[in-house]
C-alpha positions as CSV (number, residue, x, y, z in Angstrom):
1,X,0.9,13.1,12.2
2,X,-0.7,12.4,8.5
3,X,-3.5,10.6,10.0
4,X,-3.9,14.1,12.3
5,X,-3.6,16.5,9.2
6,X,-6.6,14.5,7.4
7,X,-8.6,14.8,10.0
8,X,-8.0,18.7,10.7
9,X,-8.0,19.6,7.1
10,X,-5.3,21.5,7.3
11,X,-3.3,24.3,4.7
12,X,-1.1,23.1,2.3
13,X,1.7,25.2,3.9
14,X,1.4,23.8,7.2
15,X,0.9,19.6,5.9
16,X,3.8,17.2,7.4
17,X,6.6,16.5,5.1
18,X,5.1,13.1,4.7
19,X,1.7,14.3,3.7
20,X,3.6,16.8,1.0
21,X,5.1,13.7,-0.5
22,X,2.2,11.8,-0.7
23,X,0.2,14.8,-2.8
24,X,3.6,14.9,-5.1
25,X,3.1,10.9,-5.8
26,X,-0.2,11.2,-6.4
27,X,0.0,14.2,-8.4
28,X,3.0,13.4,-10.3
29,X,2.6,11.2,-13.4
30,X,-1.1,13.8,-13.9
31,X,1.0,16.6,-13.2
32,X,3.9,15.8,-15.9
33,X,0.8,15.0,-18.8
34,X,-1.0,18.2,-18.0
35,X,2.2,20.5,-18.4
36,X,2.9,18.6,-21.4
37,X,0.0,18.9,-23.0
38,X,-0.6,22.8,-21.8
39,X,3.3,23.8,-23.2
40,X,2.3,21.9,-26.4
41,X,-1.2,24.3,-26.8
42,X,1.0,27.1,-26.2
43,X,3.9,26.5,-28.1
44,X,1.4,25.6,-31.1
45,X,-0.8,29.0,-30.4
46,X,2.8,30.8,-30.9
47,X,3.1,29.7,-34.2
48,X,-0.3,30.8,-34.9
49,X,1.0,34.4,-34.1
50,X,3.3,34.6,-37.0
51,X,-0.1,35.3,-39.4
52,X,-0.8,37.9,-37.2
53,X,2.8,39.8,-36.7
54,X,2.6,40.1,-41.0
55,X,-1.0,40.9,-40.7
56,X,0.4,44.3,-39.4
57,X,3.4,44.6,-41.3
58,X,6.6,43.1,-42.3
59,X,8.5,45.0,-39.6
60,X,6.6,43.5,-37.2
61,X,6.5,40.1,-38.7
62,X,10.6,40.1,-38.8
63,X,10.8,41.0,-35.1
64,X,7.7,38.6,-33.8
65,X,9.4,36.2,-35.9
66,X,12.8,36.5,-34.4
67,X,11.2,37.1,-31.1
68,X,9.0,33.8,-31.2
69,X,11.4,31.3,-32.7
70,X,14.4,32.5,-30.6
71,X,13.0,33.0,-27.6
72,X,9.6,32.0,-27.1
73,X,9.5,28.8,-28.9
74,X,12.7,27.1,-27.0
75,X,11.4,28.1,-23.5
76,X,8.4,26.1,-24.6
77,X,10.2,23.1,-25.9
78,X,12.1,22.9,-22.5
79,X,9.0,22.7,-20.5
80,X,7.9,20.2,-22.5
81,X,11.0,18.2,-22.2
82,X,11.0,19.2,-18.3
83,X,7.7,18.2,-17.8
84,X,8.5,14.7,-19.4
85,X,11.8,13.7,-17.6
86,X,12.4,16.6,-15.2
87,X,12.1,17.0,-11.4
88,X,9.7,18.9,-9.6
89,X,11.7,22.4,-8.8
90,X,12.6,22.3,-12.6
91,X,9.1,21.7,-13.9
92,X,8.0,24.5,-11.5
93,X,10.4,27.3,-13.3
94,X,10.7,26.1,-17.2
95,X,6.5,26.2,-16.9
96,X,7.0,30.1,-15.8
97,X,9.4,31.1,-18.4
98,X,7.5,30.5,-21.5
99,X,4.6,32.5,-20.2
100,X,6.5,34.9,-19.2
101,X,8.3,35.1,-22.5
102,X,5.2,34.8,-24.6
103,X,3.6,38.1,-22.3
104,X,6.4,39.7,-23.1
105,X,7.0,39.0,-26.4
106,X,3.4,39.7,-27.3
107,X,3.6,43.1,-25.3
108,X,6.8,44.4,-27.2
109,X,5.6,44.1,-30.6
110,X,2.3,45.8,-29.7
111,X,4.3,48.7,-27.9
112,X,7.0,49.3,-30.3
113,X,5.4,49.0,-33.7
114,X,2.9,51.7,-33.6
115,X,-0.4,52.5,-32.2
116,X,-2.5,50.4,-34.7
117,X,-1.7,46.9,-33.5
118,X,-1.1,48.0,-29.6
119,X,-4.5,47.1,-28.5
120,X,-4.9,43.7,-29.9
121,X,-0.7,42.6,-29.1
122,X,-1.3,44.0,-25.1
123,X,-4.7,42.5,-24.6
124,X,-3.5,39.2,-25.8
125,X,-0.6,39.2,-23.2
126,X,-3.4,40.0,-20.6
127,X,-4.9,36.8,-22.2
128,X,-1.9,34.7,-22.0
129,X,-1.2,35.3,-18.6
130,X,-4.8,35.1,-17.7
131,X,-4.8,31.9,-19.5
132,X,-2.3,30.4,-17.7
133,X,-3.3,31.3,-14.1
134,X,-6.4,29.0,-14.9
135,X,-5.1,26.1,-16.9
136,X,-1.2,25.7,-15.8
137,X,-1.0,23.4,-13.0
138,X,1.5,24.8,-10.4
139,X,0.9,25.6,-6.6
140,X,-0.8,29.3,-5.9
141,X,2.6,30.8,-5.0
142,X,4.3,29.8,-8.2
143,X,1.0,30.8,-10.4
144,X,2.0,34.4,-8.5
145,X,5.7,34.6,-9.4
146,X,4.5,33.4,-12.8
147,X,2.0,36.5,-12.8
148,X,4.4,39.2,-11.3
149,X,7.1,38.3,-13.1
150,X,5.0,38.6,-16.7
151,X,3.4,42.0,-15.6
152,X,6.9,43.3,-14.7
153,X,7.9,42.7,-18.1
154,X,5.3,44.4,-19.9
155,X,5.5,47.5,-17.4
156,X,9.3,47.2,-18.3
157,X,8.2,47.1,-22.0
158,X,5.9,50.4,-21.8
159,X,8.8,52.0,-20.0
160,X,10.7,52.0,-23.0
161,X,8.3,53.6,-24.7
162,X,8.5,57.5,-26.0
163,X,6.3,59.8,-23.8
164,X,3.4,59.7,-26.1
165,X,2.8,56.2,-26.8
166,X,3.5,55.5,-23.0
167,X,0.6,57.8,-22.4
168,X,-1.4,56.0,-24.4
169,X,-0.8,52.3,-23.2
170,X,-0.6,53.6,-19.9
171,X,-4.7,53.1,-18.9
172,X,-5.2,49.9,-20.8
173,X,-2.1,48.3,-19.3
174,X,-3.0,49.5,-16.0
175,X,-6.8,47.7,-16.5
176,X,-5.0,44.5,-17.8
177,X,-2.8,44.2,-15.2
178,X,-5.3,44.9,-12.2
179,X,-7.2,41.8,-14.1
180,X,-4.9,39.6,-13.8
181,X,-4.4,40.4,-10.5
182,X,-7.7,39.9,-9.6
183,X,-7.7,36.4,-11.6
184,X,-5.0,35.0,-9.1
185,X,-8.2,34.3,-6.9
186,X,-8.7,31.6,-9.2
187,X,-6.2,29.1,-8.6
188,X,-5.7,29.8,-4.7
189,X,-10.0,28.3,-4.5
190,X,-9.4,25.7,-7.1
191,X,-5.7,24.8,-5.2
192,X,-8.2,24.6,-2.1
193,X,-10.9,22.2,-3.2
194,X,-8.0,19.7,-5.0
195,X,-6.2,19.7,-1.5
196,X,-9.8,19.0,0.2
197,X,-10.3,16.6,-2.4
198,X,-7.2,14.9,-1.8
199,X,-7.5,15.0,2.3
200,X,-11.0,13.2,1.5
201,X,-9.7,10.4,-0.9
202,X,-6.8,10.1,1.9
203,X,-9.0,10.0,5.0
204,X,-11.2,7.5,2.9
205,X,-8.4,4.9,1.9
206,X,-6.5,5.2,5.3
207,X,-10.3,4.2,7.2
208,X,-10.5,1.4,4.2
209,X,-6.9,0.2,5.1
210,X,-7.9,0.6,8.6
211,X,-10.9,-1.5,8.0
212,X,-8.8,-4.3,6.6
213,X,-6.4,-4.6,8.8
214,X,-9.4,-4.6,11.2
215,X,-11.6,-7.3,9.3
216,X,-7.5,-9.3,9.1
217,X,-7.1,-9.4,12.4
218,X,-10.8,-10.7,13.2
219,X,-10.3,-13.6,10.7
220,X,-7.1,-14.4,12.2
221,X,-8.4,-14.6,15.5
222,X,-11.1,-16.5,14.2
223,X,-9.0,-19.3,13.1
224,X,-7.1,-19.5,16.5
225,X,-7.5,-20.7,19.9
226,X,-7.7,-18.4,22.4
227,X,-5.8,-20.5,25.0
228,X,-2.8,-21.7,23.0
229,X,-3.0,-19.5,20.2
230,X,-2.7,-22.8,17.8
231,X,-5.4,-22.8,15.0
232,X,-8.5,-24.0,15.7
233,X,-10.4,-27.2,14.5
234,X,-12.0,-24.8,12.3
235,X,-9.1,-23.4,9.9
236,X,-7.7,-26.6,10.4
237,X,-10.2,-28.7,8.5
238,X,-9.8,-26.0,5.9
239,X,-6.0,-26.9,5.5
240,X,-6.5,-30.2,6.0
241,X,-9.2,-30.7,3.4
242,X,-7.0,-28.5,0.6
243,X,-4.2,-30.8,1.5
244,X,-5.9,-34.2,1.2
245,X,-6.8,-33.3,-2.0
246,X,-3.6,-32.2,-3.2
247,X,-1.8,-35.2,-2.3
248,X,-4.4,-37.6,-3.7
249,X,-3.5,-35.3,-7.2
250,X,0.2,-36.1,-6.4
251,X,-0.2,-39.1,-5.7
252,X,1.5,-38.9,-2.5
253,X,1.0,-39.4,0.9
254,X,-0.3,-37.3,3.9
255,X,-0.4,-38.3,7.4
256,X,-3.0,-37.0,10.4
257,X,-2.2,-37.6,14.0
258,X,-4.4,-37.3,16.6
259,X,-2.9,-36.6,20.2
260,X,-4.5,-36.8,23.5
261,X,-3.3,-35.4,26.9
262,X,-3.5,-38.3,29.0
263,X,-5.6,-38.1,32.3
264,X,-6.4,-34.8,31.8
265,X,-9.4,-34.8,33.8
266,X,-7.4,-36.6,36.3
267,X,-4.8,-33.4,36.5
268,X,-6.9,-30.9,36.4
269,X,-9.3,-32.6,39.3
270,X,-6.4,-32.8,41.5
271,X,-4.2,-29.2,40.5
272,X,-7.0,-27.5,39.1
273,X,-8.2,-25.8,36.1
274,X,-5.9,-23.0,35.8
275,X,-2.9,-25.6,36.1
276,X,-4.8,-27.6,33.4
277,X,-4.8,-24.8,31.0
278,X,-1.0,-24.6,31.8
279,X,-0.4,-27.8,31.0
280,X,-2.4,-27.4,28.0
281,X,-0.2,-24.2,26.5
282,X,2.8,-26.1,27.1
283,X,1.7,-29.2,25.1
284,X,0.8,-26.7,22.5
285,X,3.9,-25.0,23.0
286,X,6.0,-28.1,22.6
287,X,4.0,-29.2,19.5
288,X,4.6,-26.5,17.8
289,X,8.4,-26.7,18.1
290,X,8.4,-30.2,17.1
291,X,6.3,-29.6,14.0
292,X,7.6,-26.5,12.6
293,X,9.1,-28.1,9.7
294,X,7.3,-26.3,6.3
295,X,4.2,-28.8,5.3
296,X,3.0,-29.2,9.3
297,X,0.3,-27.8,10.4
298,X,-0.8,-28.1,14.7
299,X,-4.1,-27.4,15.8
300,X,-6.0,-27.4,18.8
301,X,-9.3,-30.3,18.1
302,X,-10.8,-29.5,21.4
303,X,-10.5,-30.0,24.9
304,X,-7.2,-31.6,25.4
305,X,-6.9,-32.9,22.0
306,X,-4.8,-31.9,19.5
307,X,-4.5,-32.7,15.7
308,X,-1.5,-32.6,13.0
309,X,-1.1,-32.9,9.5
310,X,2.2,-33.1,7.8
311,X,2.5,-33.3,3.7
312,X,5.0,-35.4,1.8
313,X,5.2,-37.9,4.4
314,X,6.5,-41.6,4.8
315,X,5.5,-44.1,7.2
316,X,8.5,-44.2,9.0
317,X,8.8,-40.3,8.8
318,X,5.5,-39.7,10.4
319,X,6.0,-42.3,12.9
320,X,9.6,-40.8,13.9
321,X,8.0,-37.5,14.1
322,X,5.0,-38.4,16.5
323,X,7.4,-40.5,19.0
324,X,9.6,-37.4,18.9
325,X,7.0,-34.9,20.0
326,X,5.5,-37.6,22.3
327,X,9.0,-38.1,24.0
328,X,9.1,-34.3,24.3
329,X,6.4,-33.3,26.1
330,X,6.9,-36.1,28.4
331,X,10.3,-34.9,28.8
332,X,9.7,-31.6,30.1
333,X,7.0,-31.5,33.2
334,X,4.6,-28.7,34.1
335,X,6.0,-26.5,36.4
336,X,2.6,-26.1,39.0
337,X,2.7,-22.6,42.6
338,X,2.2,-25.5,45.0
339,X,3.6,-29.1,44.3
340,X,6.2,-28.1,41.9
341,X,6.8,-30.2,38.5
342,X,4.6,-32.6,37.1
343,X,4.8,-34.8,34.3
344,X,2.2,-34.9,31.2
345,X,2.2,-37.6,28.8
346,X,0.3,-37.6,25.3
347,X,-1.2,-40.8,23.3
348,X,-0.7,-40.4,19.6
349,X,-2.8,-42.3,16.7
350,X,-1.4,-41.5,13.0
351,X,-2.8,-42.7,10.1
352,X,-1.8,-42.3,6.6
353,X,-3.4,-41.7,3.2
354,X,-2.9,-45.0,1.7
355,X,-4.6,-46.7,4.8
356,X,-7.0,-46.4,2.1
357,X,-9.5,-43.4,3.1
358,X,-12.1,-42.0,1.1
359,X,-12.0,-38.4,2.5
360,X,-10.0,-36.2,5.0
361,X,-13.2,-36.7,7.7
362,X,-12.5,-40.6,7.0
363,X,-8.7,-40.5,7.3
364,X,-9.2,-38.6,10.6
365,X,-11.8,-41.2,11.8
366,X,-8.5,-43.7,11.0
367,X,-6.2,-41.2,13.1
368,X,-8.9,-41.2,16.2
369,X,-9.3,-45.0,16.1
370,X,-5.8,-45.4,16.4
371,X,-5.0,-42.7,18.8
372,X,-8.1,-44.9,21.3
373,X,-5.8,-48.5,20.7
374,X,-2.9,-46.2,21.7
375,X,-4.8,-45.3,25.4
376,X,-5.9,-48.7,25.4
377,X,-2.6,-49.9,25.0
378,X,-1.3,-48.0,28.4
379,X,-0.7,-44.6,27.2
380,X,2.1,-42.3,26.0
381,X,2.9,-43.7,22.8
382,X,2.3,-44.0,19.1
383,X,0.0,-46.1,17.5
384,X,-0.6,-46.6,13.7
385,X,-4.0,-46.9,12.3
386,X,-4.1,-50.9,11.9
387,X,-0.9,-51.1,12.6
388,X,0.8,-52.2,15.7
389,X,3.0,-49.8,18.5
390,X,6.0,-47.7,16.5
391,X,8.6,-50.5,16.7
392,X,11.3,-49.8,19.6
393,X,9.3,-47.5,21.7
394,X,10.8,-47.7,25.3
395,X,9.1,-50.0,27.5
396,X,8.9,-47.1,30.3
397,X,7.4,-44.8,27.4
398,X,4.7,-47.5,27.1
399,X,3.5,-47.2,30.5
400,X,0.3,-45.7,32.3
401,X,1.4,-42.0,32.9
């Protein structure tokens, strides 16, 4: 549904919920420092009144004085605090209320203390709100409440007023009003190109995260086999090399094992190629759960061979774990349409680190050796690089499969 309102660009009213929360989060923290700052401007251009207010007399200084400082000046203060560590719906309403004050406040004293000063004190509430439809950074809707609710004040100011002098502020009220009525148009087409904005940003980081999940799942099906779904040769040779290296730092050991279906070309001459590749998931499959201990890593090294690496590992570990796996997937036949179950055997050759190679394509060389003395040997079983059969393989184990 957010994906949908990007693409059709749609009002602001009509966005998903989601989509609204998502302009709030990015908006926020901005949001809270432009208020903050804006109050602060304001609250600082209300002091500079009080020149003005005994400019025209010390009448009207008292009551702008009064006025500003009991009224005005607090309603500033709590946007700034709102806009610091309040919510949203409170930020929205202590943002109104100062301007709405300072209108008003301006207004009165221009009204009520004779015609000399009325022009300048009711222009500069026309400039105040004006002001703060362009700089004060709340929805449309909200920059209209702020608007009606300051013009309402002054009309309710020049109500007040004796016949004569309402007379009299009548017009230019009237002109300053329809101004800043006119002036909304401001924030609904700068409201429009920020939402636009925004959509486009979205729309742009949801194709880049497209794109990455994308360009992830291509490298991840790059480094796998598209029959067994085991790594490849490929991304194994990467692990492989990262861990040879880190165990010559350690001064450990790491063992390779090499493991070959045997008489694959055998089975899949006489139950065919798509029983072959059945067999060959299985394998893979029962590999997999043999090796799953953190540090073991099963790949597929082509045709029916497969590779593993395991970290940290002994000689009699690595040997316990290759006759375990080799005893398991002779243990569990492949289930073939026409002649039912038949058994599959792997030989194994492991060789270790300190067998004294150079480098991870020499060690593997060791593992491969070993893994041709163990088909040599018979078949299904375990052979150590220079070393001779695991010690108390079964006899029937040891046999041609």
């Amino acid at each position: 549904m957010v994906e949908r309102a990007v693409e059709l660009r749609l009002p602001f009213r009509k966005w998903p919920v989601a989509l609204r929360e998502l302009w709030r989060a990015d908006h926020e923290s901005r949001r809270r420092r432009e208020l903050a700052f804006i109050n602060v401007i304001a609250l600082v251009s209300c002091l500079f009144c009080l020149p003005l207010d005994y400019s025209n007399g010390q009448e009207t200084f008292q009551e702008g004085l009064v006025l500003r400082l009991g009224l005005v000046v607090p309603a500033y203060c709590l946007a700034i605090y709102t806009a610091l560590r309040g919510g949203w719906v409170l930020q929205r309403w202590t943002s109104i209320l100062p301007v709405v004050c300072f209108a008003g406040v301006a207004g009165y004293l221009g009204m009520h203390n004779g015609a000399a000063p009325q022009n300048e004190y009711v222009m500069g509430s026309a400039l105040i709100v004006v002001l703060a439809i362009v700089v004060v950074p709340l929805r449309p809707e909200f920059i209209i409440v702020m608007v009606c609710l300051s013009l309402a004040v002054l009309w309710a100011v020049w109500a007040a007023l004796p016949p004569a002098p309402a007379r009299q502020a009548f017009a230019l009220l009237a002109y300053l009003s329809a101004i800043s009525l006119v002036a909304l148009a401001l924030p609904f087409r700068t409201a429009t190109l920020k939402d636009r904005n925004f959509l486009y940003a979205l729309r742009s980081q949801l194709a880049s995260e497209r794109l990455i999940a994308v360009n992830e799942q291509l490298r991840e099906l790059s480094h796998r086999d598209d029959l067994t779904g085991l790594p490849n040769r490929r991304y194994f040779e990467r692990i492989f090399h990262t861990a040879f290296r880190a165990a010559k730092t350690r001064g450990d050991d790491v063992a390779v094992m090499m493991i070959d279906v045997d008489h694959f070309k055998q089975f899949n001459d006489t139950h065919g190629h798509a029983a072959g590749d059945r067999a060959l998931k299985q394998v893979a499959k029962e590999l997999e759960k043999q090796f799953a201990q953190p540090g073991s890593t099963v790949a597929r090294y082509g045709g029916e061979e497969f590779v593993v690496v395991v970290e940290h590992s002994s000689h009699d570990e690595a040997l316990r774990l290759a006759d375990r796996a080799r005893d398991a997937v002779a243990r569990r036949p492949v289930t073939l349409d026409l002649v039912g179950r038949v058994s599959v055997t792997v030989s194994i050759g492991v060789a270790l680190q300190r067998s004294g190679a150079a480098s991870p394509e020499a060690l593997i060389e060791r593992a491969d050796e070993a893994l041709y003395e163990a088909k040599r040997a018979g078949r299904n079983i375990v052979r150590l690089a220079r070393e001779e059969d695991r010690p108390g393989a079964p006899d029937a184990l040891k046999k041609s499969a």
